[in-house]
Each structure stands twice: as structure tokens, then as C-alpha cells.
N, C-alpha and C positions, 0 to 999 in steps of 0.2 A: 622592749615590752614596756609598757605603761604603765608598770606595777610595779612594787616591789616586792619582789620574790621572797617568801619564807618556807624552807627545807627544814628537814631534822633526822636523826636516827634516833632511834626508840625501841624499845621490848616491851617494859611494863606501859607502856603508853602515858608517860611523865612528861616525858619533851613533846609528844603533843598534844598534853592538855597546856602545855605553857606558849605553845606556836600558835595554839587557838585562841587563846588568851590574848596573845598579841595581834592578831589578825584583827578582832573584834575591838580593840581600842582603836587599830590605824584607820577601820571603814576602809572604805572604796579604792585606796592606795596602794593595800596592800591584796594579794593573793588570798585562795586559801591554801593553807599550808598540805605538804605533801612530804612523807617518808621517802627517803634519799635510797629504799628499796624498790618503789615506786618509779623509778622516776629514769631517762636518761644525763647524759652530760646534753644535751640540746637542748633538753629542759630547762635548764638551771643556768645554761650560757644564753639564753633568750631575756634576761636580764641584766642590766648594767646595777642596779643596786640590788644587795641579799643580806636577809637575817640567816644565820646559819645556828641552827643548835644541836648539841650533842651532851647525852650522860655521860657520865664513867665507868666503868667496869675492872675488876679486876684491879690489878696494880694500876690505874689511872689508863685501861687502855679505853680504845676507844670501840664501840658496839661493832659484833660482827660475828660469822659464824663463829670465829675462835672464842667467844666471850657468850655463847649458846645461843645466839641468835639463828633458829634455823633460816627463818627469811633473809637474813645479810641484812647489813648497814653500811656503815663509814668504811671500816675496813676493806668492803667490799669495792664501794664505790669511788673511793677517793684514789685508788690504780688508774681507774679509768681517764680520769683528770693529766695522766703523765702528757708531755708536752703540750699541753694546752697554754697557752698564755692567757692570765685573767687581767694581763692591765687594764686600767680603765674600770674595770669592777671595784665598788664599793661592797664592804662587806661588815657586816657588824653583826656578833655572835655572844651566843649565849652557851649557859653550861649547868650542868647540874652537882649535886654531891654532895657528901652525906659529910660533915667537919666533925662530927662527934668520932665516929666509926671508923673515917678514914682520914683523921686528921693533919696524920704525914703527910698524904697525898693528892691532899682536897682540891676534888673535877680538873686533876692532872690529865684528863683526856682534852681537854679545850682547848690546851697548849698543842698537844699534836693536830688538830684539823687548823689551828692559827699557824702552825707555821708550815703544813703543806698551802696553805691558799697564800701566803707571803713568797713562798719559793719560787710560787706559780707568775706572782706578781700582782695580785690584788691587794687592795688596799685596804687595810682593816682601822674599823672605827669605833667607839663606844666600849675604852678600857671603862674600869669601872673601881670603885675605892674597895679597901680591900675592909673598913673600918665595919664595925658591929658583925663582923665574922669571929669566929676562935676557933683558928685551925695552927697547925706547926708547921706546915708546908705547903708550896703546892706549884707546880712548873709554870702555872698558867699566870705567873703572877712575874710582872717586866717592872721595872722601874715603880717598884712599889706598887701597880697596880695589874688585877685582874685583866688579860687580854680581851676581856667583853662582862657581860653579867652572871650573875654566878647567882643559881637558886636551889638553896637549902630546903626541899619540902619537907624533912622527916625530921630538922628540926627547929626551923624558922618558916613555917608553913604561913603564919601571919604575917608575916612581910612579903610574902609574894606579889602579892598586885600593885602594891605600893613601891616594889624593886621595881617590876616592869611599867609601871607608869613613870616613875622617874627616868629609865634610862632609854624607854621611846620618847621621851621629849627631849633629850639629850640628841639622839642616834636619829630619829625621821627628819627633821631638817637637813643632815649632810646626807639620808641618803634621795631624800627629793631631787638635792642640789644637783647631785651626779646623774640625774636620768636625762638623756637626752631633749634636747631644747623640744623636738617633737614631741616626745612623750611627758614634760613638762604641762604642754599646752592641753592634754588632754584628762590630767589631773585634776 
């Protein structure tokens, strides 16, 4: 596909005011973004480069009936992914989470869709600094940094646009680079 794909799971509809967000900085590049309840595994493997994002729920899980989701999310979808190979997929992912509230375990749910899509073999891109956060913990965090971006609406709600403008200019150049020389050309 010619695009770069942007997914997400969602309840209060957070991750996709922030996928819409993103959509509308990339223009014509990117997708419009689509709920991972929505959606098949052909959907989403019609793509060589992907923004992936997900909230937190609970103890850092990630959205799904189990977390009240009666529509299903992540949890639901991300089975279906079993033996899939995503080599060759570019993926660079986002996260949400509350650092005041749940400061031990701040958007510990990112770490879990980062390290099914690594198992799988894709390739993940746009760690992110973990600096002007205050949190005491959090799984999604490798070598000192966030496995992708990380957005605090409920208490860094002004730096929102300013996170995702810096880290799609960071992240849309490697995932251009990766889209097939065909789909390059029609970018």
C-alpha cells in the first residue's frame, strides 16, 4: 500500500483523537486512521510501514473486553497476529497514560503490543526520551527510553501537539524509507 497505515485501540476515544491528529499533520501519506476493532489482520498487513497506538488500562493492560471494552480491542486482535511474520514491517507506536495516577506503571500497556509486534518480527521505530515526564515506573521504557511516544492528556495536555510534531518528524522519514520503491514513487 502507498500509505502509511495508522491503527489504534480506544474506548473513551483518546487514541483516536491523537491518530487523527497524526493523520492530519502526515497529509496525503498517511491513512485515515481505523480502530484495530474495525479492522482485519489484511488490513493492517496491506502495509509495510505502521503507526500503531494503544492506551493503558488497568494494571498497564492493554484495551480489550477484559478491561470493559464491550467492542474488543488489542487484546482481542493482537491473537489473531499468531504466526504471522511481520518482517520487513516498519512500525513506530504511540501510548497514552496518566503519570500522576498511575505513576508506577506509566502506559505499561505499549510495552506489551511493542513486544508482541517484535516477537512477530517487525521492526519498531521512534523510541522517544523519557525527559519532562514524572513518573516512577514504567515497562515501556528500554534503554532509558520510551518504546515509541508517550502522551499524557490528563496532565500534560499542552504538549500534545508539540510531542506529535516532533516525533513525526523524527518517525515519517524511516517510515517512507521502508515503503516499497513502488509505493515510494507514488507518494
Amino acid at each position: 500500500m502507498n500509505k502509511i497505515g495508522i491503527f489504534f485501540g480506544t474506548d473513551t476515544g483518546t487514541t483516536r483523537l491523537i491518530a487523527k491528529k497524526m493523520a492530519k499533520i502526515m497529509g496525503d501519506i498517511a491513512t485515515k486512521p481505523l480502530n484495530v476493532n474495525r479492522i482485519s489482520v489484511d488490513d493492517l498487513l496491506q502495509y509495510d510501514s505502521l503507526i500503531l497506538g494503544t492506551p493503558s488500562y488497568g494494571m498497564g493492560d492493554l484495551p480489550g473486553i477484559d478491561t470493559g471494552i464491550q467492542a474488543g480491542s488489542w487484546q482481542e486482535f493482537l491473537p489473531q497476529l499468531e504466526g504471522i511474520d511481520l518482517c520487513g514491517k516498519r512500525i513506530a507506536l504511540y501510548g497514552l497514560g496518566d503519570q500522576e495516577k498511575y505513576a508506577e506503571r506509566f502506559a505499561d500497556s505499549l510495552f506489551l503490543l511493542y513486544k508482541k509486534i517484535t516477537e512477530l518480527g517487525a521492526e519498531v521505530i521512534g523510541n522517544w526520551s523519557i525527559d519532562s515526564y514524572d513518573f516512577k515506573g514504567s515497562k515501556s521504557v528500554i534503554d532509558g527510553k520510551f518504546v515509541g511516544l508517550i502522551i499524557d492528556q490528563h496532565n500534560q495536555a499542552l504538549l500534545t501537539d508539540k510531542r506529535i510534531k516532533m516525533w513525526l518528524d523524527q518517525v515519517t522519514p524511516a517510515l517512507i524509507e521502508n515503503m516499497s520503491d513502488k509505493h515510494k514513487q507514488a507518494v
